[in-house]
C-alpha positions as CSV (number, residue, x, y, z in Angstrom):
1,X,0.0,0.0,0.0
2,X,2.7,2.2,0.7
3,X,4.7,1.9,-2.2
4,X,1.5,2.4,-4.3
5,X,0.8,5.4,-2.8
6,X,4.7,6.4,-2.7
7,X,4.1,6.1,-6.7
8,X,0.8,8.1,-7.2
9,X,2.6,10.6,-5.3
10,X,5.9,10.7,-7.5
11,X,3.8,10.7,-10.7
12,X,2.0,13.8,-9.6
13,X,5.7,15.6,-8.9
14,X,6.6,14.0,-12.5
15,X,3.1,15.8,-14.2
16,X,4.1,19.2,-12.0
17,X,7.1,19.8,-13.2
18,X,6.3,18.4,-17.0
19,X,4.1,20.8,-17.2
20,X,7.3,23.9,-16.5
21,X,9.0,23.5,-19.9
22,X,9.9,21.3,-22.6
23,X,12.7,19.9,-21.6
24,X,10.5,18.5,-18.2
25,X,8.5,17.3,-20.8
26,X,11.3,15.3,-22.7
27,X,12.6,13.8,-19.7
28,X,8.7,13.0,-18.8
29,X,8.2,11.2,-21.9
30,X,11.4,9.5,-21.2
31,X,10.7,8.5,-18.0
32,X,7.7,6.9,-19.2
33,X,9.3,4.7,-21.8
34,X,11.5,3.4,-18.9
35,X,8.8,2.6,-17.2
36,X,7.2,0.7,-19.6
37,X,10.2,-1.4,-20.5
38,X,11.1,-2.0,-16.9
39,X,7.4,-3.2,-16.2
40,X,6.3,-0.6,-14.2
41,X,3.4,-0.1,-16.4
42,X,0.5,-2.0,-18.3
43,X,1.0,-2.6,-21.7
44,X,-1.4,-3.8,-24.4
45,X,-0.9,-5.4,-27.7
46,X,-1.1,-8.8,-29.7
47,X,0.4,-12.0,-28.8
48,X,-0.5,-15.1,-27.3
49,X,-2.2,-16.9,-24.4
50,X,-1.2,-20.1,-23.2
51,X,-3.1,-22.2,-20.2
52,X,-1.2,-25.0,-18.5
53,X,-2.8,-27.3,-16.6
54,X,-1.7,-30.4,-14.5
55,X,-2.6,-34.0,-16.2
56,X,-6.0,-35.6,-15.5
57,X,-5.0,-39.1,-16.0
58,X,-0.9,-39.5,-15.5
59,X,-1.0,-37.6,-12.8
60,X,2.3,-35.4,-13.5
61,X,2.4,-32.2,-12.7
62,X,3.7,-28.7,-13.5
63,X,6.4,-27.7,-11.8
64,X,8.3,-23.9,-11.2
65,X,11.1,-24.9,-13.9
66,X,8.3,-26.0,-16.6
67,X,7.3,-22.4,-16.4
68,X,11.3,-20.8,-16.4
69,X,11.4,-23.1,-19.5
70,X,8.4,-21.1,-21.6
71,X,9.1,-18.0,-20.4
72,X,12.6,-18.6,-21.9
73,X,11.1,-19.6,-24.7
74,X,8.9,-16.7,-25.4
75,X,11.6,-14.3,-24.8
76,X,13.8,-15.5,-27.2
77,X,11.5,-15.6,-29.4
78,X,11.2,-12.1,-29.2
79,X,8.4,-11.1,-26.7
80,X,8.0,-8.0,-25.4
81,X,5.6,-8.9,-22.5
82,X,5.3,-11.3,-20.4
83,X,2.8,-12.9,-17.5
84,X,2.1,-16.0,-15.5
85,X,-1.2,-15.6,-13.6
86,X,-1.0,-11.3,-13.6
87,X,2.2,-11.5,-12.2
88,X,4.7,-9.7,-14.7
89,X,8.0,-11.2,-15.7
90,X,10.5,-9.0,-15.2
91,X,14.7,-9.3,-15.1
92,X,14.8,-9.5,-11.1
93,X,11.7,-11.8,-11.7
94,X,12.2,-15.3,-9.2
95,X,9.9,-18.3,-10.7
96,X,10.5,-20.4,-7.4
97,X,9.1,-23.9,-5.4
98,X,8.8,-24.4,-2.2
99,X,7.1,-28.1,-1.5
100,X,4.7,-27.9,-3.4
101,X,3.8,-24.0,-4.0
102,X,5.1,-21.9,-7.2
103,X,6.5,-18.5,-6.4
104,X,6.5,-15.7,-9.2
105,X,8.0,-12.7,-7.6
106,X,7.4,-13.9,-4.3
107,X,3.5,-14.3,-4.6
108,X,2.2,-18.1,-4.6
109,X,0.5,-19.2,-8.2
110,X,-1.0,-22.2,-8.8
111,X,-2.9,-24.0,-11.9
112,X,-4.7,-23.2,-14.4
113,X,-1.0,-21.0,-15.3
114,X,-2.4,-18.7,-17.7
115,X,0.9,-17.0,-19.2
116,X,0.1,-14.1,-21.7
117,X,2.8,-12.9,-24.1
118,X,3.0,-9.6,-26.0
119,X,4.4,-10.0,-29.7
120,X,4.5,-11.2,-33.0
121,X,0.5,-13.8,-32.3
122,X,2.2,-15.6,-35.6
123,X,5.9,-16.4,-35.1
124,X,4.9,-17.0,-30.9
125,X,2.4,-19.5,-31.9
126,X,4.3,-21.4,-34.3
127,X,7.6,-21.4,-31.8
128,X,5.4,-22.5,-29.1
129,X,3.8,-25.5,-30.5
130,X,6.4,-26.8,-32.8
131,X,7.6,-30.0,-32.8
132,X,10.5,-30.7,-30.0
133,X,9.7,-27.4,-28.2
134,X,9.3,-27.6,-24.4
135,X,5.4,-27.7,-24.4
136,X,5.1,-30.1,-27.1
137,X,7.6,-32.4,-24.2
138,X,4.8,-31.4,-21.2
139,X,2.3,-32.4,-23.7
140,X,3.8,-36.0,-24.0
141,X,3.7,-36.1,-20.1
142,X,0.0,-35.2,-20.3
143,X,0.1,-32.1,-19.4
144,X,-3.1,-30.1,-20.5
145,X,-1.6,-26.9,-22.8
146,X,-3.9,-24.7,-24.7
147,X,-2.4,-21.9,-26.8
148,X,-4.4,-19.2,-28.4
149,X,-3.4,-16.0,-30.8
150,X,-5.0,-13.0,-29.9
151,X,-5.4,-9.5,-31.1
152,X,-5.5,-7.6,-28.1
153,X,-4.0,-9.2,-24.3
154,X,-2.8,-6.8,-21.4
155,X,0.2,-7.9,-19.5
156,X,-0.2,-6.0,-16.1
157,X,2.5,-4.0,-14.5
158,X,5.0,-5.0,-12.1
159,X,3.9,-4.7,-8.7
160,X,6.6,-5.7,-6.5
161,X,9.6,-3.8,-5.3
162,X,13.6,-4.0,-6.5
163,X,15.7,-4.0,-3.9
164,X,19.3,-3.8,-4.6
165,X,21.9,-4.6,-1.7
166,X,25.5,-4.1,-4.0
167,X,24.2,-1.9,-6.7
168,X,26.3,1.7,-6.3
169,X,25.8,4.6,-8.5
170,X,29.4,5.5,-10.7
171,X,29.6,9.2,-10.2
């Protein structure tokens, strides 16, 4: 709640003193383009949705590395976006187990995994579901996987917080 609130205060400074002069305005848009490729912000676009669900009849399951494994995949094949369950990947992102719980950015998950991914629906789709690519191997373990192009997805901002304990500024 704090942090939240810590934000909607900073982005009224931000607004102040973009509205002074140009150059606040530059460094405003900037900021903003940051933000959205940090995560700080929702984005929209096409892409793909897939839904992962545990097997009915083998009785394997879907485990915090399965997931590591397709968001891997979806990034290098160029996503711009990704999501499991609202929760936004990001580069300090931690896809974790603990028993039997998954952890994305410290928040428990758990089936159906709905992961959305913003790019190209085409090239996504036919690198997700080719043959030999890391859901077509959860498939053959029964896995449930369901993979759908869409025009228009929303990948929610990044709601945790960064903490760095070694990063220092280079003056």
């Amino acid at each position: 709640m704090q942090v939240q609130f810590a934000q909607t205060q900073l982005e009224n400074l931000r607004k102040a003193s973009a509205s002074n002069s140009d150059e606040s305005e530059k460094l405003e848009k900037e900021l903003t383009e940051y933000n959205r490729l940090l995560g700080y912000t929702d984005v929209t676009g096409k892409g793909i949705v897939i839904t992962l669900q545990d097997s009915n009849s083998t009785g394997d399951l879907i485990h915090y590395i399965d997931l590591v494994e397709v968001v891997n995949e979806l990034f290098n094949q160029g996503a711009d976006a990704v999501s499991i369950n609202n929760q936004r990947i990001v580069s300090t992102t931690a896809i974790s187990c603990n028993g039997n719980v998954v952890k994305i950015n410290n928040e428990k998950v758990s089936v159906p995994f709905v992961v959305k991914a913003i790019g190209s629906p085409t090239e996504l789709y036919s690198t997700m579901l080719r043959p030999n690519a890391y859901l077509d191997f959860m498939q053959s373990d029964g896995i449930r996987v369901k993979v759908e192009k869409k025009d228009s997805i929303t990948v929610p901002k990044y709601t945790g917080t960064r903490q760095y304990k070694y990063l220092q500024v280079v003056e």
